[in-house]
C-alpha positions as CSV (number, residue, x, y, z in Angstrom):
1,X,0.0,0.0,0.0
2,X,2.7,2.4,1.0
3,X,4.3,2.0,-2.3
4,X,1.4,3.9,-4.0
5,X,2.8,6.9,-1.3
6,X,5.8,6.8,-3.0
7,X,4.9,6.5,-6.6
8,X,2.1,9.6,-5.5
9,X,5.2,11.7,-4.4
10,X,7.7,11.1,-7.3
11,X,4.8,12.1,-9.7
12,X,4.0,15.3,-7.8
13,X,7.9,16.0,-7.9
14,X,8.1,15.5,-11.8
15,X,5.5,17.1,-12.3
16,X,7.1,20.0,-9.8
17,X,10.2,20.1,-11.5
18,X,8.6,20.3,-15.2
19,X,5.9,22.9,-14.2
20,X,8.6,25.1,-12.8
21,X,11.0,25.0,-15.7
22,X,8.4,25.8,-17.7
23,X,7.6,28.6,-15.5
24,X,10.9,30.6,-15.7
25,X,12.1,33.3,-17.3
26,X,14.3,31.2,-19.3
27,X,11.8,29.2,-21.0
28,X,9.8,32.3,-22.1
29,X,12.9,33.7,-23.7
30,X,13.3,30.4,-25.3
31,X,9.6,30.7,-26.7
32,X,10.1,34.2,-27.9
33,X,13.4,33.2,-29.8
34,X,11.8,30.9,-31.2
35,X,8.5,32.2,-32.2
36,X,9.3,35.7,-32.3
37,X,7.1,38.0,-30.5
38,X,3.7,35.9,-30.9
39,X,5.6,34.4,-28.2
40,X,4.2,37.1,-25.6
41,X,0.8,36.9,-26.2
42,X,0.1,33.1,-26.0
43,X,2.9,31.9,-23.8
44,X,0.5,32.2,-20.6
45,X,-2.4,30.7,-22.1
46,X,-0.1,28.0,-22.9
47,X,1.6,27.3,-19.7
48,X,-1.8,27.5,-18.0
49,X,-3.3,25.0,-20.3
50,X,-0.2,23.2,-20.1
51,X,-0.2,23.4,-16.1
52,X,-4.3,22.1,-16.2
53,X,-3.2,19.1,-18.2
54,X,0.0,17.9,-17.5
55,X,-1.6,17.8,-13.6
56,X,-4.3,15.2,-15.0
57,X,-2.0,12.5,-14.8
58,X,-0.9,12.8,-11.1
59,X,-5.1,12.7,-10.4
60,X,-5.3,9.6,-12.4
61,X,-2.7,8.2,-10.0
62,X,-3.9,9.2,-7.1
63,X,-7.6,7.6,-7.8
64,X,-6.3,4.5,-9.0
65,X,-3.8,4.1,-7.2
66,X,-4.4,1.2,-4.2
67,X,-5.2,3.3,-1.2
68,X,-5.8,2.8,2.9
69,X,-7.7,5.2,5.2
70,X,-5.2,6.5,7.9
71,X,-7.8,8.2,10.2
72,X,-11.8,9.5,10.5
73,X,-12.4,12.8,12.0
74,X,-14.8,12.1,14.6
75,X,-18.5,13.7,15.3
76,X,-18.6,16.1,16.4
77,X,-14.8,17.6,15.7
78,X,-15.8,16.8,11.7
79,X,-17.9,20.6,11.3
80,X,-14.5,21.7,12.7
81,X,-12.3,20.6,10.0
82,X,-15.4,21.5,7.6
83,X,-15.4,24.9,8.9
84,X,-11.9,25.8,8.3
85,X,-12.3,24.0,4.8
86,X,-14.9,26.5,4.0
87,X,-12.5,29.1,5.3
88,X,-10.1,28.0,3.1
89,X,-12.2,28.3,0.2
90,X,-13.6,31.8,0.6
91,X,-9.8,32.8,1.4
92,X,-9.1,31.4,-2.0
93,X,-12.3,33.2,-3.5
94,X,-10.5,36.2,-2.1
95,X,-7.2,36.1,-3.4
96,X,-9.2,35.6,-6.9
97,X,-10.8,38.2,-6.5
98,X,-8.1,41.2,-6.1
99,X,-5.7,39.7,-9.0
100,X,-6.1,40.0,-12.6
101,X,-7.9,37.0,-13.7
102,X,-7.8,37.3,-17.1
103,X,-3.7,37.8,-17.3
104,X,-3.1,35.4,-14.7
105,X,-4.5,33.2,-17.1
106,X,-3.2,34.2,-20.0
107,X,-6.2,35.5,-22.1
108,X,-5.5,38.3,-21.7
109,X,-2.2,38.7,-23.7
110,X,-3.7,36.4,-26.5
111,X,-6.1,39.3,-27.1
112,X,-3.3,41.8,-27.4
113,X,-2.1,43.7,-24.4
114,X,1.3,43.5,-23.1
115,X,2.6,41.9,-20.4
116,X,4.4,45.2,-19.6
117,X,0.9,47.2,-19.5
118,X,-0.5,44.1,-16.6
119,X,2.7,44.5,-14.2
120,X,1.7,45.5,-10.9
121,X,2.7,44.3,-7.3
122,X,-0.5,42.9,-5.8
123,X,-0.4,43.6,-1.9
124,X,-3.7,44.4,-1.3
125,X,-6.8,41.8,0.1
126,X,-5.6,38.7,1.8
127,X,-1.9,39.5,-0.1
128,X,-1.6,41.9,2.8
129,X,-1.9,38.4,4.9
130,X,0.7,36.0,2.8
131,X,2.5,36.7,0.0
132,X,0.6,33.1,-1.1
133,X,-3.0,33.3,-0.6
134,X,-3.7,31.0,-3.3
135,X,-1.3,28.9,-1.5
136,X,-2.4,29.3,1.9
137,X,-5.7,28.6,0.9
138,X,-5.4,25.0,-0.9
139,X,-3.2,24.0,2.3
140,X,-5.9,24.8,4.5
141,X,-8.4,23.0,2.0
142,X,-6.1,19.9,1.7
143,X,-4.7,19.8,5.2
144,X,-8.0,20.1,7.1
145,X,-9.9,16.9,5.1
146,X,-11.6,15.1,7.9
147,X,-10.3,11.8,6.2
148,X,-7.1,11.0,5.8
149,X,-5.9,8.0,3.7
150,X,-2.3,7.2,2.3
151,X,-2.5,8.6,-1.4
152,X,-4.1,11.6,0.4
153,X,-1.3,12.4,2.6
154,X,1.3,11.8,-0.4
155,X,-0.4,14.3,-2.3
156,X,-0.6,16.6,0.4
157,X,2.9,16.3,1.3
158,X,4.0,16.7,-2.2
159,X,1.9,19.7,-3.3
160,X,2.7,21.6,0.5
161,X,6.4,20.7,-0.6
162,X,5.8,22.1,-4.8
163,X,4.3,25.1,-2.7
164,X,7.5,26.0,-0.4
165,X,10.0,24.9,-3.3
166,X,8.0,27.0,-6.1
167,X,7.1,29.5,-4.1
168,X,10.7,30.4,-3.6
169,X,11.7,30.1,-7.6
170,X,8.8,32.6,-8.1
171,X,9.7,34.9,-5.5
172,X,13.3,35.1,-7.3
173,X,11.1,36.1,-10.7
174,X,9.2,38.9,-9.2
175,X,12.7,40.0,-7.4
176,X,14.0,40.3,-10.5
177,X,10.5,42.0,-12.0
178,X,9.5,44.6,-9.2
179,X,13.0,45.0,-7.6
180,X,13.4,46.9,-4.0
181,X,9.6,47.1,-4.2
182,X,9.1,43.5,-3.9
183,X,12.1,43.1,-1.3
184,X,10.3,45.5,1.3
185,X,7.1,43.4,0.7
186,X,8.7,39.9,0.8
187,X,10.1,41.1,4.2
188,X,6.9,42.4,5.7
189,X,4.7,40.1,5.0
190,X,4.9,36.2,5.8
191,X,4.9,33.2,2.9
192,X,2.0,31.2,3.5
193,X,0.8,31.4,7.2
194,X,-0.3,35.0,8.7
195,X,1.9,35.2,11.7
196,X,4.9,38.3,11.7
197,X,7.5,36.9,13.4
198,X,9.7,39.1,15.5
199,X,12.9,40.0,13.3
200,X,16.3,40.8,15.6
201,X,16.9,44.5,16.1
202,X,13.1,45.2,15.4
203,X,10.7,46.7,18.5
């Protein structure tokens, strides 16, 4: 049973690795040298698309895969775990809701406009929380499922560790993007839970 665990947790970290790569900087430089500047305007739409169904084949896994049930939330601690679920999910609602949906998906730039024309630093809404809402919110979602079984918890532990990893290559990317702008915000505001730690030589 606990090989379907480890299968579950390589496929998460290929798929990891590949969505990543084709996440960077470098690979839309490779598109544009290749396609010229068409490249700008589909390359999102293309790595979203890309991102939807390259991910099918890690949810085929994890629902064939053989799988055991670890633990049952009991009554009445269940509406618990239900509660912050729907937490999670209106958090997530949120973070939607203050980003641009259209260029975060890419169709935006198919219909024309620049990528230069949609940069902007989001800190507002739950980004004022987390620098990850989006990420925060699926951990809460995943994390807080009243039943736990052993492909579950791969998965889990796989995407929280493709959250972490990524989040960090991304962060690099908007360094480089927004500059001193992003800096001062990375160090204000915490990853992916809302706690401020207290930094030496701060009051």
């Amino acid at each position: 049973m606990w090989a379907s665990f480890w299968i579950l947790l390589l496929a998460l970290a290929v798929y990891g690795v590949v969505h990543s790569l084709a996440a960077s900087r470098r690979a839309k430089a490779a598109a544009r040298r290749l396609f010229g500047p068409a490249a700008d305007r589909w390359y999102r739409l293309a790595f979203s698309l890309f991102g939807g169904l390259s991910f099918l084949p890690v949810l085929f896994l994890f629902a064939w895969l053989p799988d055991r049930v670890l633990y049952v939330v009991p009554y009445p601690y269940i509406f618990l775990m239900l509660a912050v679920q729907a937490l999670g999910g209106m958090f997530f609602l949120w973070a939607l809701a203050v980003i641009d949906l259209g260029a975060f998906l890419g169709l935006r730039q198919l219909a024309g406009s620049r990528d230069a024309e949609m940069e902007r630093l989001t800190t507002s809404g739950p980004y004022q929380l987390v620098r990850h809402p989006l990420y925060t919110a699926s951990l809460l979602v995943l994390w807080f499922m009243p039943v736990m079984s052993v492909n579950l918890l791969a998965f889990n532990l796989g995407v929280t560790a493709y959250f972490v990893i990524g989040g960090y290559f991304e962060e690099q990317k908007l360094l480089q993007q927004f500059g001193q702008a992003y800096a001062v915000y990375r160090d204000e505001t915490p990853m992916l839970i809302p706690v401020r730690l207290m930094r030496p030589g701060r009051d």
